[in-house]
C-alpha positions as CSV (number, residue, x, y, z in Angstrom):
1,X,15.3,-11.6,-1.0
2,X,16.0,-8.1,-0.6
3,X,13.1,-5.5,-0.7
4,X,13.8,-2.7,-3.7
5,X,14.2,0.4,-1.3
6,X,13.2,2.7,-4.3
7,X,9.6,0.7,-4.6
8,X,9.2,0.8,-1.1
9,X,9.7,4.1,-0.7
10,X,7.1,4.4,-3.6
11,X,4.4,2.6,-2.1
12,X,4.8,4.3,1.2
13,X,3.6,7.8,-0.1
14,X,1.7,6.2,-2.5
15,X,-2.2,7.9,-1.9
16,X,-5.2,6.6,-3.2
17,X,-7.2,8.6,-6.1
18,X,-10.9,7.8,-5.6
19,X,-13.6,6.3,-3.4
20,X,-13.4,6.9,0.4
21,X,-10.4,6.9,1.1
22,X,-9.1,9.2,-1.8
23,X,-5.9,11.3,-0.4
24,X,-5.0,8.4,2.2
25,X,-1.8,6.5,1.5
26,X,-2.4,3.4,1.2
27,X,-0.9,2.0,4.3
28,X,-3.1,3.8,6.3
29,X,-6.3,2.0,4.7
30,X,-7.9,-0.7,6.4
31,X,-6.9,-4.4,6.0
32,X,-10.6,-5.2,5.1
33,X,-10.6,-2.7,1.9
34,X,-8.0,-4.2,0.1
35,X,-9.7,-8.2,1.2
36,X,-12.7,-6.6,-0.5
37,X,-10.7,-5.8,-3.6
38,X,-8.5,-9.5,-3.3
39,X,-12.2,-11.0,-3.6
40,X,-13.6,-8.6,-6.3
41,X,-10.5,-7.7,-8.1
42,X,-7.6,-5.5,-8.2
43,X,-7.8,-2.2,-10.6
44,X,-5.7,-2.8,-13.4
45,X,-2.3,-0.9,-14.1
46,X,0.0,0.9,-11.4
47,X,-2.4,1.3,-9.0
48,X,-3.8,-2.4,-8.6
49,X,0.3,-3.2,-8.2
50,X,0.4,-1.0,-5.1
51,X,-2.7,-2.0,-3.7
52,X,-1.9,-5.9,-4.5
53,X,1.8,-5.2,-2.5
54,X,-0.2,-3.6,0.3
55,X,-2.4,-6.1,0.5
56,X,0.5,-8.5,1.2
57,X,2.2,-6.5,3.3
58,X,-1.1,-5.9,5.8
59,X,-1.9,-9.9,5.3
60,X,1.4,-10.4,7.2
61,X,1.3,-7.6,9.6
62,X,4.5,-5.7,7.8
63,X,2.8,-2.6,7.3
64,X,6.2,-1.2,10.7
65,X,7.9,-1.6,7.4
66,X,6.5,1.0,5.7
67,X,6.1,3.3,8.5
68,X,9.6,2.9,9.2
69,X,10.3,4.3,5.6
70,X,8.0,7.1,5.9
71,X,10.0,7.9,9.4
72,X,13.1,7.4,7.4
73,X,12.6,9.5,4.7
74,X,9.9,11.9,5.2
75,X,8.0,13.9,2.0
């Protein structure tokens, strides 16, 4: 399975909108904030997507991935 390169590029300039790390991309978040969220619950719509994708992608230690994208293609 092939990632999408469009959703990829997505969720690498993808920034969160509240709490304390509002403004970060989401890649740059720590591993245990989005543990915190697997336990309690992902917000529900777009956002809890991303966040459920980056969760992944830190679990496996693929976050190179992402920062290869935003080399690739910067904003």
């Amino acid at each position: 399975m092939k990632p999408d390169p469009k959703q990829l590029l997505e969720l690498a300039y993808y920034k969160m909108p509240f709490g304390k790390y509002k403004g970060a991309y989401l890649v740059d978040i720590p591993e245990y904030y989005y543990v915190w969220f697997q336990q309690k619950g992902f917000p529900q719509g777009k956002l809890g997507v991303m966040m459920r994708q980056m969760y992944e992608i830190k679990c496996n230690g693929l976050e190179e991935l992402i920062y290869q994208v935003q080399k690739q293609y910067p904003k």
